[in-house]
LOPAPA-859748 format. One record per residue (C-alpha): residue number from 0; residue in one letter; x, y, z. Coordinates in steps of 0.2 Angstrom, whole numbers. Layout:
BEGIN
+-----+---------+-------+-------+-------+
: num : residuo :  east : north :    up :
+-----+---------+-------+-------+-------+
: NUM :       A :     X :     Y :     Z :
...
+-----+---------+-------+-------+-------+
This chain:
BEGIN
+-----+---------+-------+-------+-------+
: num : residuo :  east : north :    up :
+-----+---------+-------+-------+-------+
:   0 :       X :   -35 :   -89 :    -3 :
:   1 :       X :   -53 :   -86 :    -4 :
:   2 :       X :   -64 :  -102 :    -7 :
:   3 :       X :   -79 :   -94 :   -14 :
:   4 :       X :   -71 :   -90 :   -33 :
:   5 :       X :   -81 :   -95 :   -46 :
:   6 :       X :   -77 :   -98 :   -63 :
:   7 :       X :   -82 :  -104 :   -80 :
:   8 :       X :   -72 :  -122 :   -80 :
:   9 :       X :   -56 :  -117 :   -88 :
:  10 :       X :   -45 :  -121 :   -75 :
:  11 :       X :   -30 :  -131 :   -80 :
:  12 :       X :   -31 :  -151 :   -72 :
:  13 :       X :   -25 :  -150 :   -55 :
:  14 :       X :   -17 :  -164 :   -55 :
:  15 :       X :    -8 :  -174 :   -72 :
:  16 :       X :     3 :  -194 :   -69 :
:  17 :       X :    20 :  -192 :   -70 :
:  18 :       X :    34 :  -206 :   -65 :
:  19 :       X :    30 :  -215 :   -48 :
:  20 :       X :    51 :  -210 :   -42 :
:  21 :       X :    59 :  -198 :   -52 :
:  22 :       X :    74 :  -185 :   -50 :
:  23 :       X :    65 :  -172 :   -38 :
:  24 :       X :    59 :  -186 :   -26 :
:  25 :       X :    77 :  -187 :   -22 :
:  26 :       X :    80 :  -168 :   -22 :
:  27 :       X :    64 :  -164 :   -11 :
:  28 :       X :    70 :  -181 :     1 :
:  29 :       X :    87 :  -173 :     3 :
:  30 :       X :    82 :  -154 :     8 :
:  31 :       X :    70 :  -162 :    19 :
:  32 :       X :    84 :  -171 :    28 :
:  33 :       X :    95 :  -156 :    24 :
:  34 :       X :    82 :  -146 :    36 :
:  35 :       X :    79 :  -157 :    49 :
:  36 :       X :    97 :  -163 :    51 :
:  37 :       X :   102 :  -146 :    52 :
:  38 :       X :    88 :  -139 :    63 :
:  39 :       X :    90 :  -155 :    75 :
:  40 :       X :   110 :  -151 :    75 :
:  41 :       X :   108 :  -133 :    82 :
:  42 :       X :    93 :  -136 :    92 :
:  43 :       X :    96 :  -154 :    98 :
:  44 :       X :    84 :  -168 :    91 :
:  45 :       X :    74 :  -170 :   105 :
:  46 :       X :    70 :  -151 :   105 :
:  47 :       X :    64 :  -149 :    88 :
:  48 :       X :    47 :  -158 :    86 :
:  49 :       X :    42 :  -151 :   104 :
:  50 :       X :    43 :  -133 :    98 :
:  51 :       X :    37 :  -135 :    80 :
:  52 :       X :    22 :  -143 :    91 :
:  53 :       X :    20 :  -129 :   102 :
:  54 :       X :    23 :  -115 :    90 :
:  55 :       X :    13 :  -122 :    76 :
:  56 :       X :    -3 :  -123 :    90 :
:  57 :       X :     3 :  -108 :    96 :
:  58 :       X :     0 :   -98 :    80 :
:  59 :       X :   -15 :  -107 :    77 :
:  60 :       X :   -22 :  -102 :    92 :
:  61 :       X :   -18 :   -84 :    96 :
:  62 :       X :   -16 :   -80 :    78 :
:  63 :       X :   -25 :   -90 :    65 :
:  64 :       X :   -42 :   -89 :    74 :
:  65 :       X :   -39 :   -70 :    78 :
:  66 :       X :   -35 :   -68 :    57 :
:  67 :       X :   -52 :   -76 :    54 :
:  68 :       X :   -60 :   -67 :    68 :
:  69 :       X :   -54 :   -53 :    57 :
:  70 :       X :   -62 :   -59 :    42 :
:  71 :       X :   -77 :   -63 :    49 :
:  72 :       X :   -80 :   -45 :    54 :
:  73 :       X :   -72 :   -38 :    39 :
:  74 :       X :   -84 :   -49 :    27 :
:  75 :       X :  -100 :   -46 :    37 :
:  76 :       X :   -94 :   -23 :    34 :
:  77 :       X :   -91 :   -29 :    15 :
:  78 :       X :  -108 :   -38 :    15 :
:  79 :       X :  -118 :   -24 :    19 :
:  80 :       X :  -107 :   -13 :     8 :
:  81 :       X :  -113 :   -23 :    -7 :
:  82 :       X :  -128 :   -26 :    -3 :
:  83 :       X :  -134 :    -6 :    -1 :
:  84 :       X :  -124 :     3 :   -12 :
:  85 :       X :  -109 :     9 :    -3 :
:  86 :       X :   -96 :    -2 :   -14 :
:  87 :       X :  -107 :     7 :   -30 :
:  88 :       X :  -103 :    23 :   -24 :
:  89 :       X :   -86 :    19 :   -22 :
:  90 :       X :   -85 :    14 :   -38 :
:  91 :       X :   -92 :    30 :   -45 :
:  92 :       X :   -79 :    38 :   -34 :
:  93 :       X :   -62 :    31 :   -42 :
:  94 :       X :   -67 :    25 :   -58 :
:  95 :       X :   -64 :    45 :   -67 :
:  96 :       X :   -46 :    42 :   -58 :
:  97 :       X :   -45 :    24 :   -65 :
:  98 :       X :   -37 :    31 :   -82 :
:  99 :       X :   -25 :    45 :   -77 :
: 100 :       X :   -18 :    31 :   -63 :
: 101 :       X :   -20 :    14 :   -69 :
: 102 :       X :   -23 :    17 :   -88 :
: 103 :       X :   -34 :     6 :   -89 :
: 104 :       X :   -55 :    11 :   -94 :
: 105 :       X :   -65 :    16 :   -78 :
: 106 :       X :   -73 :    -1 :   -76 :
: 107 :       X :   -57 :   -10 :   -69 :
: 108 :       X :   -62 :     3 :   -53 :
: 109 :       X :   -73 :   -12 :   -50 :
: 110 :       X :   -63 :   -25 :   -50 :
: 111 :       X :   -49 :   -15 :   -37 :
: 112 :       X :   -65 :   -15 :   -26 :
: 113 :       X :   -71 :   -30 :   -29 :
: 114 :       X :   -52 :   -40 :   -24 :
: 115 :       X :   -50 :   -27 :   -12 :
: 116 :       X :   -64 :   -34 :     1 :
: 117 :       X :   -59 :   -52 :    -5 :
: 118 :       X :   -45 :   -61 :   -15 :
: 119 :       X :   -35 :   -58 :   -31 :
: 120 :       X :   -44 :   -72 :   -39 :
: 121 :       X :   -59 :   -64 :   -36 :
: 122 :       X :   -54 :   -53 :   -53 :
: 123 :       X :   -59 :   -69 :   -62 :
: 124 :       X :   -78 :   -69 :   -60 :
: 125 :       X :   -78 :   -49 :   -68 :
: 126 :       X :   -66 :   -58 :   -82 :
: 127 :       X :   -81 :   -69 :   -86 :
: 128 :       X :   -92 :   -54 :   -87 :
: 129 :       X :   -95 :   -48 :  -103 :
: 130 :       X :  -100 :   -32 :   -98 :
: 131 :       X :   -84 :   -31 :   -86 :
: 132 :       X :   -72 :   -36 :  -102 :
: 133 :       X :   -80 :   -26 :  -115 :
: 134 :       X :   -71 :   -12 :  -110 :
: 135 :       X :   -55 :   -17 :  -111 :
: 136 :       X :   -43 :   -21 :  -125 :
: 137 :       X :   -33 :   -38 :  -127 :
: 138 :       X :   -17 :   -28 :  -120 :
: 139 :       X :   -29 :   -22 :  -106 :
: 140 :       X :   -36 :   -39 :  -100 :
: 141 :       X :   -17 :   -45 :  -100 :
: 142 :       X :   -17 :   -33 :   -82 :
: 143 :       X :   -31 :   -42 :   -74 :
: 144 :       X :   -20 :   -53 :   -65 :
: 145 :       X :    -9 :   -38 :   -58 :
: 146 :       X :   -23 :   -26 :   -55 :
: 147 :       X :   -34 :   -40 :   -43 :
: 148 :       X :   -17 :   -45 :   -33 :
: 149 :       X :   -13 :   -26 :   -30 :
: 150 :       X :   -27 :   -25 :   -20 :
: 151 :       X :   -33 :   -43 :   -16 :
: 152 :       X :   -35 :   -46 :     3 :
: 153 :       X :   -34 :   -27 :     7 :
: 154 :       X :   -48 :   -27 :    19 :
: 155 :       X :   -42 :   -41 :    29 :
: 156 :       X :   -24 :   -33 :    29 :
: 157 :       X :   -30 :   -17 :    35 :
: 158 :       X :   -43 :   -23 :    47 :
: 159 :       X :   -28 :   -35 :    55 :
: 160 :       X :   -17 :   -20 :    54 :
: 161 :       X :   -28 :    -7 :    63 :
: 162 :       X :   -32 :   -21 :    79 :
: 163 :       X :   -16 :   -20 :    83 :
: 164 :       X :   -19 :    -3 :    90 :
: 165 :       X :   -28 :    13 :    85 :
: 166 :       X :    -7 :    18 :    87 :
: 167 :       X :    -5 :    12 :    69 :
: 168 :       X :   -20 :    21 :    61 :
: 169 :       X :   -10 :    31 :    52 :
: 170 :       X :     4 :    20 :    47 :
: 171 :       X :    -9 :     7 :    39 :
: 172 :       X :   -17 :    21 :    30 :
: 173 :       X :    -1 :    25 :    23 :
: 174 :       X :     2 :     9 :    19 :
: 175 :       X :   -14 :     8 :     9 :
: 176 :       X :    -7 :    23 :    -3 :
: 177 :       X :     8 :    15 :    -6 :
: 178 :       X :     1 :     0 :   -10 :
: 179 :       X :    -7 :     9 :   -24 :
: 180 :       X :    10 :    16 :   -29 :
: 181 :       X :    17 :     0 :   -30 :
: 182 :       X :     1 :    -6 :   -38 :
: 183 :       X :     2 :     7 :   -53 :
: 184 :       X :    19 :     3 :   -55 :
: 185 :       X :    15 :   -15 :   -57 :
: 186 :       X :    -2 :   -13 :   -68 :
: 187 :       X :     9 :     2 :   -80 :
: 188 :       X :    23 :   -11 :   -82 :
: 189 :       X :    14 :   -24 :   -88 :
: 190 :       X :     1 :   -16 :   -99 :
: 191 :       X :    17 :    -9 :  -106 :
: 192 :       X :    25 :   -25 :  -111 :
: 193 :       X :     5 :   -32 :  -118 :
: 194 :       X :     4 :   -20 :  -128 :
: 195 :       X :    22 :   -22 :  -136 :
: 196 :       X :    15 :   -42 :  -135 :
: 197 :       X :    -2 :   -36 :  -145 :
: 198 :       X :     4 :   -23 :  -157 :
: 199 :       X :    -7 :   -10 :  -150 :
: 200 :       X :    -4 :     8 :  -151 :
: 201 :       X :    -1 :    15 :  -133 :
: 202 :       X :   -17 :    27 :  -136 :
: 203 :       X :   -30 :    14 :  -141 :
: 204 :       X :   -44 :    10 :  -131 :
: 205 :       X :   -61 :     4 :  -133 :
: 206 :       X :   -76 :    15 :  -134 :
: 207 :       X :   -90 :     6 :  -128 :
: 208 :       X :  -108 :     9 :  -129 :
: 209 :       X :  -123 :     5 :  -119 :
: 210 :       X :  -129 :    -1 :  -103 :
: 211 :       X :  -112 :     1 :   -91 :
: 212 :       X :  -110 :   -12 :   -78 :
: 213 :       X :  -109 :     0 :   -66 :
: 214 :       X :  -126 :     8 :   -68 :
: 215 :       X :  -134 :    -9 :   -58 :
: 216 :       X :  -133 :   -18 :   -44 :
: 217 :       X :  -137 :   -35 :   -39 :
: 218 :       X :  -150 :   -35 :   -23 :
: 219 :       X :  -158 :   -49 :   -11 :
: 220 :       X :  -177 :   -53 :   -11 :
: 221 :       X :  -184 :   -45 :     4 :
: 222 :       X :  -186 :   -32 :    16 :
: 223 :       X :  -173 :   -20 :    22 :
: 224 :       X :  -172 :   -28 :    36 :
: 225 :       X :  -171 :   -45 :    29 :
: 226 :       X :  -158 :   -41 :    15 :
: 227 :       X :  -146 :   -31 :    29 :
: 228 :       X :  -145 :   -48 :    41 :
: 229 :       X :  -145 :   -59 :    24 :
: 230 :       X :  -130 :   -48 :    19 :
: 231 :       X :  -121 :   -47 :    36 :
: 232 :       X :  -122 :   -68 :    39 :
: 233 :       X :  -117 :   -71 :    20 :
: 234 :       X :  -104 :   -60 :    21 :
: 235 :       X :   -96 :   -67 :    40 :
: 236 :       X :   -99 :   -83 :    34 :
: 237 :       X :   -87 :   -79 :    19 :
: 238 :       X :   -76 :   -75 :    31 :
: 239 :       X :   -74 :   -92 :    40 :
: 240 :       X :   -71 :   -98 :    24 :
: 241 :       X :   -57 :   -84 :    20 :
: 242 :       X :   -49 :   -89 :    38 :
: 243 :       X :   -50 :  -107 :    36 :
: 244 :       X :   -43 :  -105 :    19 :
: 245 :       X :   -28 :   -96 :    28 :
: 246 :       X :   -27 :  -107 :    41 :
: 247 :       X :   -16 :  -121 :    35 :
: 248 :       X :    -4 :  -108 :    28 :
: 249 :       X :    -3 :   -99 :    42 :
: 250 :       X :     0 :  -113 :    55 :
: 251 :       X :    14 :  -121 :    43 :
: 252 :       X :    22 :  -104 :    35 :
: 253 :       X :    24 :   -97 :    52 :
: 254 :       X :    28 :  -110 :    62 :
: 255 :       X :    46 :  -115 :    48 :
: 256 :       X :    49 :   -95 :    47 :
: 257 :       X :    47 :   -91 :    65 :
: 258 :       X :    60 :  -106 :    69 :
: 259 :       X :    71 :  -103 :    56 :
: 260 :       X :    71 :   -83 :    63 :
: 261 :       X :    71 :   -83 :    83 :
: 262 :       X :    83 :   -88 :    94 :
: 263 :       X :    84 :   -99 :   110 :
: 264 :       X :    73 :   -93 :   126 :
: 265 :       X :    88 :  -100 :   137 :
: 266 :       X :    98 :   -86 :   148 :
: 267 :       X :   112 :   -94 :   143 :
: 268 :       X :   108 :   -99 :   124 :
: 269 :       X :   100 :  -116 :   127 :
: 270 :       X :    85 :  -123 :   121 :
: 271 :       X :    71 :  -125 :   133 :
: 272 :       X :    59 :  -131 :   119 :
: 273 :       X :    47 :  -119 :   122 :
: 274 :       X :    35 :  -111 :   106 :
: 275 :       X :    44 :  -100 :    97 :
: 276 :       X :    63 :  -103 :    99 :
: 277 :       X :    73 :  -105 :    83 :
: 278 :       X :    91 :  -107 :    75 :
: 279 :       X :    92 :   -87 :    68 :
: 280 :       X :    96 :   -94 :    50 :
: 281 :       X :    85 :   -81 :    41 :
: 282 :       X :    93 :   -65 :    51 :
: 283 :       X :   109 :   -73 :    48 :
: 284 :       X :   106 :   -74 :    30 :
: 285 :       X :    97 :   -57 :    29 :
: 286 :       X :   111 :   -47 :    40 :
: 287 :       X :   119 :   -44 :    21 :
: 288 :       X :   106 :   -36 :    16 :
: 289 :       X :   100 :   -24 :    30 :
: 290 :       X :   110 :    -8 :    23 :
: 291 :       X :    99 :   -12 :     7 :
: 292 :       X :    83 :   -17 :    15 :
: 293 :       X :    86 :     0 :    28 :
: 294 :       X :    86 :    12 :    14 :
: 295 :       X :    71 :     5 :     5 :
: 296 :       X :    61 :    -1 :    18 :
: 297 :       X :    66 :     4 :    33 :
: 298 :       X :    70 :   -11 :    39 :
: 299 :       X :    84 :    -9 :    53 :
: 300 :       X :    86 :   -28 :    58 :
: 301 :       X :    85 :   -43 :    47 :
: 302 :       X :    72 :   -51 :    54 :
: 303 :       X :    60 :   -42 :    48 :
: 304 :       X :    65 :   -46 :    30 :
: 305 :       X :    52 :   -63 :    33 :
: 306 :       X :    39 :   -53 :    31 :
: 307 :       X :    41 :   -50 :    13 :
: 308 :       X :    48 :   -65 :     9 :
: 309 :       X :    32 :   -74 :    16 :
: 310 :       X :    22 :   -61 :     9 :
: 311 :       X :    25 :   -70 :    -8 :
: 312 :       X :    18 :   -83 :    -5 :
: 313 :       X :     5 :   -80 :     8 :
: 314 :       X :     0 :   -63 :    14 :
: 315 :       X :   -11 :   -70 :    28 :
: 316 :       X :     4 :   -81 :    35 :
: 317 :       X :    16 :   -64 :    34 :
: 318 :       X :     1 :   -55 :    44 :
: 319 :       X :     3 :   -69 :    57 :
: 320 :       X :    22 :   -62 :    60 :
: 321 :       X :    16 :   -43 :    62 :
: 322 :       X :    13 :   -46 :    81 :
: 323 :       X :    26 :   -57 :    86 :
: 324 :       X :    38 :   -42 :    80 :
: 325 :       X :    30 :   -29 :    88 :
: 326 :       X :    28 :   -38 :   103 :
: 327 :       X :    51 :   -41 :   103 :
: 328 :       X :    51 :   -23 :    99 :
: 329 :       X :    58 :   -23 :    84 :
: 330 :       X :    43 :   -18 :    72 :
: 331 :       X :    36 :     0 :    73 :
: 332 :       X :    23 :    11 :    66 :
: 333 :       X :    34 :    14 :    52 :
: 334 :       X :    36 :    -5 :    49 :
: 335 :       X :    18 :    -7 :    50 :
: 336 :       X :    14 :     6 :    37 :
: 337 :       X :    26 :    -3 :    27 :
: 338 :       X :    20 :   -21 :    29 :
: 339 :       X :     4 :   -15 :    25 :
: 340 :       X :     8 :    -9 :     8 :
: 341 :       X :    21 :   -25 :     3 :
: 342 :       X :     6 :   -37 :    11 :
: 343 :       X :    -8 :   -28 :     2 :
: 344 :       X :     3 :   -27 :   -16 :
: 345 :       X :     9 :   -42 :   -15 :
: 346 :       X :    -5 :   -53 :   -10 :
: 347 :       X :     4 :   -71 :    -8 :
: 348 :       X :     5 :   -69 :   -28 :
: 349 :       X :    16 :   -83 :   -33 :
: 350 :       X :     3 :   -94 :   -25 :
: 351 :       X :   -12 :   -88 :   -37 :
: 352 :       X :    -3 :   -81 :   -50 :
: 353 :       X :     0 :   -98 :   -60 :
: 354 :       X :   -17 :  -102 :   -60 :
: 355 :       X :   -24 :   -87 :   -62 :
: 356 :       X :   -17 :   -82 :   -79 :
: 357 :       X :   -17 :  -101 :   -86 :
: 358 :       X :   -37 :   -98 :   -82 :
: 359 :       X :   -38 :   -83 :   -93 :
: 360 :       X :   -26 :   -91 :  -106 :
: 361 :       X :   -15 :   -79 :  -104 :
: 362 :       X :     0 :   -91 :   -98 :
: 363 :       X :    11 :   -84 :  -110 :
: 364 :       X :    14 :   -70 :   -97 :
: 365 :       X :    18 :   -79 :   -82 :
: 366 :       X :    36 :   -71 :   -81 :
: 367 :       X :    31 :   -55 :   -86 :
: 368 :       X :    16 :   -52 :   -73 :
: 369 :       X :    27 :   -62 :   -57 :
: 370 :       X :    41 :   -49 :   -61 :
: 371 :       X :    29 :   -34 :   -62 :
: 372 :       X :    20 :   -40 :   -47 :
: 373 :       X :    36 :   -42 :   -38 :
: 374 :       X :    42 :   -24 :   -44 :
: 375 :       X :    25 :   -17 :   -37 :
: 376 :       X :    29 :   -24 :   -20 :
: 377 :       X :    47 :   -19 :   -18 :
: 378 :       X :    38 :    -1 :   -23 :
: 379 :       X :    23 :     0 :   -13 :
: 380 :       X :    35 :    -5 :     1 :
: 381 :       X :    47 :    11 :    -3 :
: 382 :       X :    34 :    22 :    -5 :
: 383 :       X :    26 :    18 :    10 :
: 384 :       X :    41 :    19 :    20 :
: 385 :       X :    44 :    37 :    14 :
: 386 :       X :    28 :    42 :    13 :
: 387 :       X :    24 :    38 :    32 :
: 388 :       X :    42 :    47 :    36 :
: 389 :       X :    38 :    62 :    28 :
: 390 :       X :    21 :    63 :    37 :
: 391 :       X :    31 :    60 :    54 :
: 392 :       X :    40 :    74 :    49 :
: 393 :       X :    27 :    85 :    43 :
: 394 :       X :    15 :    81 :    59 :
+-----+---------+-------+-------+-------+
């Protein structure tokens, strides 16, 4: 999650009182020993701190600081884009395309770029802009949400995804187009059901007049020179932010996952509690749904069903599982292609999701735009499985 949002003070209270004990102290109490007891029953208790210890500094290590190394860069290029013009012209670019696509007005071409190079909530400082919202009806705004999480942490996704070799150029570019498949699905839906919600007729828009927001850009004092290392150390430093934010997810989300995926490193199936071992729960689980996950994603071992599943709730922690496939073998170019659209239309949303819509007042669609969002992911993830097939054969 990015930590450089910033809003108008309409956040709901982070936290509110409730009963000192109460009924899920004993629900969480139990699935904690439920977890533990289980985990220390297949692994051995002695094993089980040992590797979470190892795994989790493991991930930190060779995975976290490498994810904000990432972001670091990726924020510095997405600096000097702003800064000079190369984010207006993109803008320019898509925003005739924003209409036919999205159907929504040309200005929301902003806000894909804007969440693009760096988080969904990001979406939420153009909300506040009345020259952003101006152009949308009430139905439309109901989409921001959906719109900034389809393509909220794209830049880091894809700059994670194209150092794990220039191999996977294509596959991550693919993944990119169908994360905009899944993404149009997702927006289409839910202005759909807004519009049933405001009584619009599905042909009225807003005509506005005027100065567009697009026609200016915001510059630093200064020099060429000045402005472009400005821009550049603003922009990394955003980055370490962006990657610290990650971290803590990352570390934990990666650590439980990857021990409740892999197996012992023993020859003989013991546990040597060494980083990285694990008790097979989730392939277990997901080997009834392979046949389905192989037909829609391509998926051809249930292991690599965590990376949607942790997508959810953190993209940056799924990123973190990419290499540690690769490196077993079982994830591919075509896995990667797909990864990249499920991580880029899925944006962890059912961590910001929440707060984002109760920050617009727009609470009232909080089970609308998670099912839409969750549609957009299983269909970025289809139409990138096909799409990089059908290139494969083409090429």
């Amino acid at each position: 999650m990015s930590a450089e949002v910033k809003t108008t003070g309409k956040e709901a209270p982070k936290y509110r009182e409730v009963k000192a004990i109460s009924k899920e102290t004993f629900v969480v109490l139990a699935a904690f020993i439920l977890l533990f007891g289980y985990l220390g029953y297949v692994m051995g208790f002695d094993k089980v701190f040992s590797i979470a210890m190892k795994t989790g500094f493991d991930v930190l290590i060779n995975t976290s600081f490498y994810i904000m190394a990432v972001a670091i860069l990726a924020g510095a290029c997405a600096g000097l884009m702003s800064e000079f013009g190369i984010i207006a012209l993109i803008n320019r670019i898509i925003s005739p395309i924003m209409r036919p696509l999205f159907g929504l007005p040309g200005a929301a071409a902003l806000g894909a770029v804007t969440t693009y190079i760096s988080d969904n909530p990001a979406i939420l400082s153009l909300a506040e802009d009345e020259g952003f919202d101006k152009y949308f009806t009430q139905a439309e705004k109901a989409t921001y949400v959906n719109l900034g999480t389809t393509f909220g942490m794209g830049l880091i996704v894809t700059a994670y995804m194209l150092s794990l070799g220039s191999e996977y150029f294509t596959a991550v570019l693919v993944g990119n187009i169908g994360a905009i498949i899944g993404g149009i699905a997702s927006v289409r839906v839910m202005l759909r059901i807004a519009k049933k919600y405001y009584h619009e007729d599905k042909h009225y828009r807003i005509e506005t007049g005027g100065k567009n927001i697009m026609e200016t850009r915001k510059i630093r004092n200064g020099g060429r020179f000045e402005r472009f290392m400005s821009a550049m150390m603003d922009g990394a430093r955003s980055g370490v932010s962006l990657g610290l934010a990650c971290a803590s997810g990352t570390v934990l989300i990666c650590t439980l996952v990857m021990m409740l995926t892999f197996g012992p490193a023993g020859e003989n199936g013991e546990y040597l509690g060494v980083a990285y071992e694990g008790v097979k729960l989730l392939p277990t689980i997901g080997s009834y749904f392979t046949p389905i996950a192989n037909f829609l994603w391509g998926f051809d071992v249930p292991e690599l069903l965590a990376y949607p599943f942790t997508a959810l709730g953190a993209v940056g922690s799924a990123m973190g599982l990419t290499q540690g496939f690769i490196d077993q073998g079982i994830a591919t170019a075509n896995t990667v292609a797909t990864f990249t659209g499920m991580g880029i239309c899925m944006s962890g949303f059912l961590s910001t999701h929440v707060g984002m819509l109760d920050t617009l007042k727009q609470g009232h669609f909080v089970k609308q735009a998670i099912a839409c969002q969750l549609l957009g992911g299983v269909v970025a993830g289809v139409a990138a499985n096909y799409l990089y097939k059908l290139v494969v054969l083409i090429f």
